[in-house]
Structure formats: structure tokens, C-alpha cells
Steps between C-alpha positions, in 0.01 A plus 500: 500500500385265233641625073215584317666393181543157674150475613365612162753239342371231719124543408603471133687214553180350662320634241625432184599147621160428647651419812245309722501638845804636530489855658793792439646413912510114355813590244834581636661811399826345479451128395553391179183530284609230221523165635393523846296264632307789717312616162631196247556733232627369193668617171150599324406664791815678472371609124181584591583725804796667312237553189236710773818710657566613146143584400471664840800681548609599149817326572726184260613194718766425204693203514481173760775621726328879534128293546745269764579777693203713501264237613771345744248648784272746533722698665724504215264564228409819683820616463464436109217648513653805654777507289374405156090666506373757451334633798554251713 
């Protein structure tokens, strides 16, 4: 059975990246999110989507190597998430 936290995490990476039809099933939940050439996500996009997780989630990405590891894949930043928010 499919996370809800990592479906809901997938629509706002479509979202907030404006992600042009590219459906929750299209992004792994274990492949890197940064970098890969699946998605092509780059640095800003990095900024931007860690920018929406905090306004969403009431939680601070601090430092590179924290935002490194949380948005290694969306597996991983639902274990953040889990961790480090509020009612996640």
C-alpha cells in the first residue's frame, strides 16, 4: 500500500515546481530527487521545493548537508518529515 505522506509529497513537488505532465506513479520513491535526469531537478529547484516543505509543514531544512539528505529521495524526506514535523 502506497504512503500517503509520499503521495501528498509528490503532488507538491509537481506542484510547486510546475511540473509538466508528470503524475505522482512517474517519481520514484527511492531515486534521487536532485540531479536525476528522470525529473532534471536542479539546485533552485532544490530552494524552491525546500522553501514550500517549510511553509507547509512548519518544519527548518537548516544547513546544505540536512537539505542534502532530506531531499536525497522522496522516500527519505518522509522520514524527515516524520521525524522533524509536526504532525506529520
Amino acid at each position: 500500500m502506497a504512503d500517503p505522506l509520499n503521495l501528498e509529497l509528490k503532488n507538491l513537488i509537481i506542484a510547486t515546481l510546475k511540473l509538466q505532465g508528470v503524475t505522482p506513479g512517474d517519481i520514484p520513491d527511492d531515486e534521487p530527487l536532485i540531479g536525476s535526469p528522470q525529473l532534471g531537478l536542479d539546485s533552485i529547484d532544490a530552494l524552491e521545493l525546500v522553501l514550500a516543505i517549510e511553509k507547509k509543514y512548519g518544519v527548518k531544512i537548516g544547513n546544505s548537508e540536512e537539505s542534502r539528505a532530506a531531499l536525497a529521495s522522496v522516500s527519505a524526506l518522509t522520514g524527515f518529515l516524520r521525524k522533524n514535523a509536526p504532525g506529520a
